[in-house]
N, C-alpha and C positions, 0 to 999 in steps of 0.2 A: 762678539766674543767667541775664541776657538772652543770647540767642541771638545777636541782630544786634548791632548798634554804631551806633545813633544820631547822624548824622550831619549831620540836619538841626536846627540851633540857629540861635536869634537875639538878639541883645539888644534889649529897646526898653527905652525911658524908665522908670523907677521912677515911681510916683504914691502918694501918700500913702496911700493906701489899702492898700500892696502892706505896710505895714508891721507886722503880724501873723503873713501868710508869711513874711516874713522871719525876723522874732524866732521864729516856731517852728521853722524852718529852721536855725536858728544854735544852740539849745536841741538838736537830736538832733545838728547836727555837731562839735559842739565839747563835747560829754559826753564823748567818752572822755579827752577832753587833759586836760581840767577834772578830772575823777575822780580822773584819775593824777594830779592835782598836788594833791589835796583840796582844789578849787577851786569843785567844783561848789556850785551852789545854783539849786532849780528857777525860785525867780522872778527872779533877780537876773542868771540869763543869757538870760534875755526883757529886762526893764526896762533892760539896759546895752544893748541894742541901740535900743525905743524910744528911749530916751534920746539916742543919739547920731545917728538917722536923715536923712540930710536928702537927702530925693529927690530934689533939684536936681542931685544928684554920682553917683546910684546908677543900674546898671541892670540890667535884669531878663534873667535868660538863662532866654530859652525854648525846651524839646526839643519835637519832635514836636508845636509845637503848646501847652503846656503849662507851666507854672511851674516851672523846674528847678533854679533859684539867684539869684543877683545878686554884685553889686562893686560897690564904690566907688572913686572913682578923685577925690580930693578936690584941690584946689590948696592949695599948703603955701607957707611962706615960703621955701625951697629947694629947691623942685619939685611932684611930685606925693603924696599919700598911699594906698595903697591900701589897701583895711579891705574887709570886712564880702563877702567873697569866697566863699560857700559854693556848694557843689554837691550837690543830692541826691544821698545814699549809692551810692543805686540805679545813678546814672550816672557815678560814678568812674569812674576808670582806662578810658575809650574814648578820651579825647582832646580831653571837651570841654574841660576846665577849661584847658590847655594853649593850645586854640585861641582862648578867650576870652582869658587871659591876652597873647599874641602880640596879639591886637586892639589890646588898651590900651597894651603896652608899645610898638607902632609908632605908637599916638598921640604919647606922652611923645617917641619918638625924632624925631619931625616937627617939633614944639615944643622940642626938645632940651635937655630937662629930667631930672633924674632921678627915680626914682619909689623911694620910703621904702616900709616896712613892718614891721609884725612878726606873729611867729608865737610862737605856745606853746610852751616848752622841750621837744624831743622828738616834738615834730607830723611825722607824716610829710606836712607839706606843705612842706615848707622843704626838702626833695630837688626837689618841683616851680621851687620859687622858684630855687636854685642853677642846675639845667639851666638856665633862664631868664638868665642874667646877674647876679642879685642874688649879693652879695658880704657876710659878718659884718662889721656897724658894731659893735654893743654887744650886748651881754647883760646879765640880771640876773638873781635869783632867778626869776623865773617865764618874763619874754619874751626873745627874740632879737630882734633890730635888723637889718635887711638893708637894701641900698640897690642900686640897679641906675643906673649910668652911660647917660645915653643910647649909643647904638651909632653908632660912626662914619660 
């Protein structure tokens, strides 16, 4: 377990080339959700991320220097979409994902749009997203639907 608490992040631009890290990125964090829901499959959660990549809307959160995650923050017919939101394991729970997140959602609230998403039934990221303002639109067998109102 790190000692300190990483503080120093940044995001820049996505480049099509980041899209490998990515997909293996999303392959280790999104295995336990997958598993629990017998969802997983080794190539098919790489290939749904090439698949849907488009560097235009992504950007890249880096710690220390270093490759630590990304998000997506796409324009939708009714606001924003956010997807493809990962953070290496290593660096949960200090605060970056929170302060990234605050980033984008004070975008959206600037533009005063609201910002969609979903997460995996039982993810504990959707405790993150709740703190956040996001509110239950829908659910289904596998996803949850959240929506976050821009802020007054």
């Amino acid at each position: 377990m790190p000692t300190s608490t990483p503080h120093d992040w940044t995001l820049r631009p996505a480049l099509p080339e980041d899209v490998e890290a990515i997909a293996e990125l999303r392959a280790v964090v999104m295995r336990p959700d997958l598993e629990r829901l017998g969802r997983y499959a080794e190539d098919r959660v790489r290939q749904r991320l090439r698949d849907s990549y488009s560097p235009e809307h992504t950007s890249i959160v880096e710690a220390a220097g270093a490759f630590a995650g990304c998000v997506a923050l796409r324009p939708a017919a009714d606001g924003r979409w956010l997807e493809h939101f990962y953070l290496s394991p290593a660096l949960q729970g200090h605060g970056i994902g929170s302060a990234v997140l605050r980033t984008l959602l004070d975008r959206a609230d600037a533009e005063r749009v609201p910002v969609h998403l979903n997460v995996l039934r039982g993810s504990a990221a959707r405790r993150l997203y709740e703190r956040h303002g996001f509110a239950l639109e829908r659910e289904d067998a596998v996803d949850v639907f959240l929506v976050r109102e821009p802020a007054p």
